[in-house]
N, C-alpha and C positions, 0 to 999 in steps of 0.2 A: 395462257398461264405463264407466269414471271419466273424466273429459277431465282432461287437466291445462296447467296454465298455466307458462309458463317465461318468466319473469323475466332477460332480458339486461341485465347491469351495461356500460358502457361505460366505464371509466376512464379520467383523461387520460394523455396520454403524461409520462411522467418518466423523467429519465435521472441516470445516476447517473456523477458524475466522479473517479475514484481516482486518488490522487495518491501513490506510493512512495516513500517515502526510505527511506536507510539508516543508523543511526546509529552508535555507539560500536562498536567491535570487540572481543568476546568470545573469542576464541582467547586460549585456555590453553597457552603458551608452556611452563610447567614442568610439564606432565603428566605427562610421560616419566618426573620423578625423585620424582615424588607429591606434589608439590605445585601452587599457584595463583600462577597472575601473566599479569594483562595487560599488552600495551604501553600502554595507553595512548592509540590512537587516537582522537578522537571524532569523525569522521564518513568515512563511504567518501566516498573521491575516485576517479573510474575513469581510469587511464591511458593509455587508448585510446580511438577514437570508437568512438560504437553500433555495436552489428552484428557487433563482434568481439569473438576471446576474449581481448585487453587491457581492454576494457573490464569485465571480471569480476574484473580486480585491481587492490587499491587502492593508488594510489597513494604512500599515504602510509605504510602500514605493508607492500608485498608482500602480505596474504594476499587470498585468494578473499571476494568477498561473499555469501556464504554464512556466515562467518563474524561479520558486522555483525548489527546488531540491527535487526528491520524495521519498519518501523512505515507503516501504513498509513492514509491521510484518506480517506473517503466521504464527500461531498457528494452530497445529491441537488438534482436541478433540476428540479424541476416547470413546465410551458409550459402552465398554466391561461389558458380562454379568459373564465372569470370576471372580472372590477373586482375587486381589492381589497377590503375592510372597511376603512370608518375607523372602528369601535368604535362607532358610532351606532344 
C-alpha cells in the first residue's frame, strides 16, 4: 500500500464587486413594417423606486429594461494579509 501525501492550498479570501448598468436602448420600433429604428434613448432611467415593477421601465423612453444594453464591471478585491512589493 502507497501513502500519499495531500497538499492543502489555502487561498486568500477575494471578493468580487459587480456593478450593472444599463445603456442605450435597442428596441426596434419599426419591426412591425420591416424595417430598423431606434428612439434614441441612451441610458435607462427607472421611473420608480427599487423593488417595484416601475422600476423596470424607463423613464425616458416607456420601454422595459430588458430592452437597454447591459453591461457589466467586475472588480475584484483581494484582502491580502501580505505588504506590498515596492519593486525591490
Amino acid at each position: 500500500m502507497r501513502k500519499r501525501q495531500v497538499v492543502v492550498r489555502r487561498e486568500e479570501p477575494q471578493r468580487n464587486v459587480r456593478s450593472v448598468k444599463y445603456g442605450e436602448c435597442q428596441k426596434n420600433h419599426a419591426a412591425n413594417v420591416g424595417g430598423y429604428a431606434v428612439d434614441g434613448c441612451r441610458e435607462f432611467m427607472a421611473s420608480g423606486e427599487e423593488g417595484t415593477s416601475a422600476a423596470l421601465t424607463c423613464a425616458a423612453c416607456g420601454c422595459h429594461r430588458n430592452f437597454h444594453k447591459r453591461q457589466v464591471e467586475t472588480e475584484v478585491v483581494c484582502e491580502c494579509s501580505s505588504p506590498p512589493s515596492n519593486g525591490t
